[in-house]
C-alpha positions in Angstrom: 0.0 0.0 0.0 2.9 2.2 0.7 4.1 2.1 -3.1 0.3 2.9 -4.4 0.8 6.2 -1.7 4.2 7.4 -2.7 3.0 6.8 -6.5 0.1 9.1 -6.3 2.1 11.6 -4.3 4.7 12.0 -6.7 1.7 12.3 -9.2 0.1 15.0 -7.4 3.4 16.8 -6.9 4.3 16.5 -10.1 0.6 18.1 -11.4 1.0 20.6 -8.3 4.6 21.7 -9.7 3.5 22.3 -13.3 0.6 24.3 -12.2 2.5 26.0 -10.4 5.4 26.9 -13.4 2.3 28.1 -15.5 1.3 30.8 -12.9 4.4 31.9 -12.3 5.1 32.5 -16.6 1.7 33.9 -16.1 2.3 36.3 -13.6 5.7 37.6 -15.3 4.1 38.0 -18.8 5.2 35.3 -20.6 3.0 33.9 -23.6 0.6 31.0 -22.7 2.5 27.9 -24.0 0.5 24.3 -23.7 0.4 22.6 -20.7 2.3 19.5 -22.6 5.4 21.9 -23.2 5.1 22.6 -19.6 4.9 19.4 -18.4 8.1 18.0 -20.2 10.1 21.8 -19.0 9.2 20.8 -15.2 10.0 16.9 -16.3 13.5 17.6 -17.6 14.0 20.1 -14.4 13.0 17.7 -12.1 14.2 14.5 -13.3 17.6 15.7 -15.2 18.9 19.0 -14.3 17.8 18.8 -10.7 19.4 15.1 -10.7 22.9 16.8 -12.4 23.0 19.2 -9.5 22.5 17.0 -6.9 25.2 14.8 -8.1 27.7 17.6 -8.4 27.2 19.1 -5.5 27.9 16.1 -3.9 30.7 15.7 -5.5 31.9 18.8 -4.2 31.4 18.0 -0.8 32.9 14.7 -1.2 35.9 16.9 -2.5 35.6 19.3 -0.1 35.8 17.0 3.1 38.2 14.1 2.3 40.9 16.3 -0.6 40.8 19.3 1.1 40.5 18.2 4.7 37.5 21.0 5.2 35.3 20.1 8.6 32.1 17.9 7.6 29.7 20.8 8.5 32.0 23.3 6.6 31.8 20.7 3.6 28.0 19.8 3.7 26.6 23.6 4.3 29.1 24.7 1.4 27.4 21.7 -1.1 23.9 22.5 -0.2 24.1 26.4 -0.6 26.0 26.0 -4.0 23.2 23.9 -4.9 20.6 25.9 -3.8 22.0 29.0 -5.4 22.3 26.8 -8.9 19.0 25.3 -8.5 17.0 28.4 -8.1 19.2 30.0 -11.4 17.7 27.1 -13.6 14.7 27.4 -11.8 14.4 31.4 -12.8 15.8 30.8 -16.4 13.6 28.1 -17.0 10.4 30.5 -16.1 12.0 33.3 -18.1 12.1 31.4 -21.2 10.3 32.1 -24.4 
């Protein structure tokens, strides 16, 4: 029963997220574009470019803590801004796109 939940979550978040991409094009001008071309924008963000972030940043702790001997808080805070900082760029270029 526990698959069935987290299945329909991710469903309804996924519906949630793209509904929430078209207001935000909405509310900064952009022209209507169908909600299929939305749907495969939040997709690839979610499933590819949010993925590639993740990894690198991880990475970059990894690098951070054991090749340059930086403190594990030091090394995990400096990951997750970095990839909070990236991820809300592609986040903003993403709604600014034509």
């Amino acid at each position: 029963m526990s698959f069935v939940t987290d299945l329909l979550t991710g469903i309804f978040e996924f519906v949630a997220d793209v509904l929430v991409f078209r207001h935000q094009r909405d509310k900064r001008g952009h022209a209507a574009r169908s909600i299929t071309d939305d749907a495969i924008a939040v997709g690839h963000f979610d499933f590819v470019t949010a993925l590639w972030i993740a990894m690198v940043c991880v990475g970059l702790t990894l690098l951070l803590i054991f090749g340059f001997n930086v403190s594990v808080a030091w090394g995990v805070g400096i990951g997750m801004s970095i990839g909070a900082v990236w991820g809300y760029r592609r986040y903003s270029q993403l709604v600014d796109e034509q």
